[in-house]
N, C-alpha and C positions, 0 to 999 in steps of 0.2 A: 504494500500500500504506500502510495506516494504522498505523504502529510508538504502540504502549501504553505511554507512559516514565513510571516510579513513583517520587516524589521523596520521601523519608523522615528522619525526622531524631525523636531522642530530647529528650523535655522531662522538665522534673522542677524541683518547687517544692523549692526550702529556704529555711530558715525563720533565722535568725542571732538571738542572744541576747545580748546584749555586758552583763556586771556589771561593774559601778564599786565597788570600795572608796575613798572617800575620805578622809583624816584631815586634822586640823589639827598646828599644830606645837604645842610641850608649853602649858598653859594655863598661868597666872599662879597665885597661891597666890587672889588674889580671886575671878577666873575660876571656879575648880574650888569656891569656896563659895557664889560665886553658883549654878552650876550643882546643886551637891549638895543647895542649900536646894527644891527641887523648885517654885521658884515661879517660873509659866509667865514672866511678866514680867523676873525679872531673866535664867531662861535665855535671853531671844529678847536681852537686854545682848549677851550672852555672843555668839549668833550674830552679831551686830552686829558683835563688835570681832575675828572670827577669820577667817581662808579657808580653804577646803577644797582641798587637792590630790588628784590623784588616788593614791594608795599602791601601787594594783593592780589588774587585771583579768581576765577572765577570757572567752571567745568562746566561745556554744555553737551547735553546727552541726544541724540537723535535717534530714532530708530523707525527700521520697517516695520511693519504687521509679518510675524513670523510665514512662513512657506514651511508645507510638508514634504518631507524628503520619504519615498517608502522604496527601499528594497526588497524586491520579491526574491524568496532562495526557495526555488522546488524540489529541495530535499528532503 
């Protein structure tokens, strides 16, 4: 007798989003006139001499409506 065994299992894409807010720590009185003089060259100073930590984040989750997957084995 040949038994029909149906192997089945749920799939489903999600998709993950991860935002970064980064800041620096407070800038210096030159820092913030470098930067405020809107010239490209002395802001990239400015990125030079600071580090960015991260401040906050945020994770977004997306997903499908699962899909059934069924393998038939006629064994």
């Amino acid at each position: 007798m040949n038994i029909l065994k149906t192997m089945a299992k749920l799939r489903k894409l999600v998709t993950y989003t991860d935002y970064r807010w980064e800041e620096t720590e407070d800038l210096t009185p030159e820092q913030l006139a470098k930067w405020k003089s809107e010239d490209e060259d002395l802001q990239e100073e400015v990125l030079d001499e600071v580090e960015f930590e991260l401040s906050h984040d945020k994770c977004l989750e997306d997903s499908e409506y699962p899909e059934l997957i069924e393998d038939e084995d006629g064994e």
